[in-house]
VOMAR-251392 format. One line per 3 residues: number of its first residue (from 0); their letters; for each residue z, x, y of C-alpha. Coordinates in steps of 0.1 Angstrom, whole numbers, m for minus. Example, Ala and Ser with C-alpha at 12.3 -4.5 7.8 and 13.67 -1.06 7.14 Angstrom:
2
0 = as = 78:123:m45  71:137:m11
! end
This chain:
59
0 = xxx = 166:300:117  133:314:130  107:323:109
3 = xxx = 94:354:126  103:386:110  105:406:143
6 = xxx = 113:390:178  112:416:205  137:420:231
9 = xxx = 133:413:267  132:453:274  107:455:247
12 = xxx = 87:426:262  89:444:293  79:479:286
15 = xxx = 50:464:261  13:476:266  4:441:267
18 = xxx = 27:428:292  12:464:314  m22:452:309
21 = xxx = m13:414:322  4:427:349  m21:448:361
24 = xxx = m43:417:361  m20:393:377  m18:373:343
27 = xxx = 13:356:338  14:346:303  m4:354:266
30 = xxx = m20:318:269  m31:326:308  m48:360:288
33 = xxx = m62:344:257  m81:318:276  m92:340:304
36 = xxx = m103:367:270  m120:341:257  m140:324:285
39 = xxx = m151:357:300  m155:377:270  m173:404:295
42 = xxx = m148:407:316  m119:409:290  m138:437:271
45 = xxx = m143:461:301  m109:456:313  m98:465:273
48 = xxx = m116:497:272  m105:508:310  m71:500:303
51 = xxx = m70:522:268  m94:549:276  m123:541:258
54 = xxx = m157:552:273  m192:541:259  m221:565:258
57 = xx = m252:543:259  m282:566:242
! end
């Protein structure tokens, strides 16, 4: 028995923002993206906010 309440299915894996977002950076696996996240933190961040839309207005 598992012990996750939800386990998406392959489609959903598929069509998922997060699986978009590694594509687009040739990642090939949530561990592949957590490391890469957190050894280039600037990096990670910029590609966050491109990817959703977010723009910064420095004053």
């Amino acid at each position: 028995m598992s012990n996750f309440v939800f386990t998406p299915s392959e489609e959903q894996i598929k069509n998922s923002n997060i699986q978009s977002f590694m594509n687009k950076h040739e990642i090939s696996s949530l561990t592949e993206l957590s490391h890469k996240a957190k050894t280039n933190l600037d990096w990670y961040w910029k590609a966050v906010c491109e990817d959703i839309g977010i723009v910064w207005d420095k004053k």
